[in-house]
N, C-alpha and C positions, 0 to 999 in steps of 0.2 A: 739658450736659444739655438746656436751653432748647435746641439745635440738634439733637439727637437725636432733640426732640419734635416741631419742624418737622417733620423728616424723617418719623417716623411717621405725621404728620396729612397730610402731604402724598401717603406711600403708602397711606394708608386714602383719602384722598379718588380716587387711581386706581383703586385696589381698588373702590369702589363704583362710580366712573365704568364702569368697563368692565364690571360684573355688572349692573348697570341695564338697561344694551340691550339684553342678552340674555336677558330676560325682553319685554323690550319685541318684541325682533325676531319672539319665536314667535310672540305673539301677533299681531304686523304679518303675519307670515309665511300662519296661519290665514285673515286679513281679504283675504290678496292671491291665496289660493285661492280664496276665495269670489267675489270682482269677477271673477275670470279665468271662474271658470263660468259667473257668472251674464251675463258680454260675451258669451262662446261660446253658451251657449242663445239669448240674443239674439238672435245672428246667426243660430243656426238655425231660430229663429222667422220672421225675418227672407226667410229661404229658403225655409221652408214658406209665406209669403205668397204670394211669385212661384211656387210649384209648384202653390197654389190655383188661384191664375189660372190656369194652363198646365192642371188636371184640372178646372175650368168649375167650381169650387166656390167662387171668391168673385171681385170682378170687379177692372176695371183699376186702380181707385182703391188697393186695398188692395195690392196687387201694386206699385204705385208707390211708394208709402208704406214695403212694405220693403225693397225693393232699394233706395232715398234710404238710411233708417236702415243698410242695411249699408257707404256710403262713411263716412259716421261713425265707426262703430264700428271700422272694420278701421284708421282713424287712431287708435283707442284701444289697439290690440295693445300696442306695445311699453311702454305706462304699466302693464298688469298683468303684464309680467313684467320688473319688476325684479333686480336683481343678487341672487343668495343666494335665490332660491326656487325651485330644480331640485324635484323630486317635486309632489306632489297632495299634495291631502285622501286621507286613509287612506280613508273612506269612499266617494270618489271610483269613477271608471271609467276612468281617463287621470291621466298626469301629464307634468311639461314633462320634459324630457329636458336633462340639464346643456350637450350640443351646442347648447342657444339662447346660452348666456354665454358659451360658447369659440369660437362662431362667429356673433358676435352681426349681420357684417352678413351672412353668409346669412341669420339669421334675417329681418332686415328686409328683404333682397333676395324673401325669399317673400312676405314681407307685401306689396311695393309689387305684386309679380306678381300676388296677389289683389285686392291694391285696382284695378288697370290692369282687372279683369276683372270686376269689381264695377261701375267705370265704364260698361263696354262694355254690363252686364246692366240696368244704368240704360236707358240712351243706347236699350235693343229693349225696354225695357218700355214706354218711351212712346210708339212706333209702335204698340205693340198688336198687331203680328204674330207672333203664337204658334210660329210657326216658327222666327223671330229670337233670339225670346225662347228656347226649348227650348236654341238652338244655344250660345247667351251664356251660359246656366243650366249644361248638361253645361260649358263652356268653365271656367267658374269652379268646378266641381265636380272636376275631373279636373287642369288644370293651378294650379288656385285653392289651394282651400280641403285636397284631399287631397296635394297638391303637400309644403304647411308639414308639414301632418302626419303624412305618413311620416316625413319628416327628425327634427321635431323636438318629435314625444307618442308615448308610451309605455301601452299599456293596461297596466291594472295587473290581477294575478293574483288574483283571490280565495281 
């Protein structure tokens, strides 16, 4: 009897072991949507800095200031997409595409190819030559940043 009852206590204590985290993981899950948007708008903020510069509506300082903050952040990618969070926020406009966990070093072979281009947008923001800058900005735009994102976001259908 007494052994029977180990055994019960022992399967209620897996029973809840494993029903725990799965109340935990959604909610982790919602928190790891929200950090993923809110790096991405960053960065796109970040972008809109240096295109300020580039359309003479705010000057080099600020332009420096975000192409610096986007080497940062693009070392932040692969911390908000954790293992088990393929989709978006429902409310969302995008979501990650399960191809980032099943090919997870392409996913990071795009990220380092963004950040190699994020450098580069660094490196002509601080000449100051608009032309440099434009060339590094489209660089990072076309084989950057839309690069990851064909591969590996999904617009979601409303």
């Amino acid at each position: 009897m007494q052994g029977s009852l180990k055994l019960l206590a022992i399967g209620v204590a897996f029973a809840i072991g494993a029903i725990s985290p799965v109340a935990g993981v959604a909610q982790d899950k919602a928190k790891v949507f929200k950090d993923r948007e809110a790096l991405m708008k960053q960065q796109g903020a970040d972008l809109g800095a240096v295109k300020g510069y580039l359309d003479d509506k705010n000057d080099q300082a600020k332009a420096q200031a975000g192409a610096t903050d986007l080497v940062q952040t693009m070392k932040k990618i692969p911390d908000v997409f954790p293992q088990g969070t393929a989709g978006g926020d429902p409310e969302g406009k995008y979501a990650a595409k399960p191809e980032i966990w099943s090919n997870w070093n392409g996913f990071l072979a795009a990220r380092d190819a963004a950040a190699q281009r994020t450098d580069a947008l660094v490196t002509a923001v601080k000449t100051g030559d608009k032309a440099q800058i434009q060339t590094a900005f489209a660089e990072l735009g076309k084989n950057g940043c839309t690069g990851c994102h064909e591969k590996f976001r999904e617009e979601l259908k409303k």
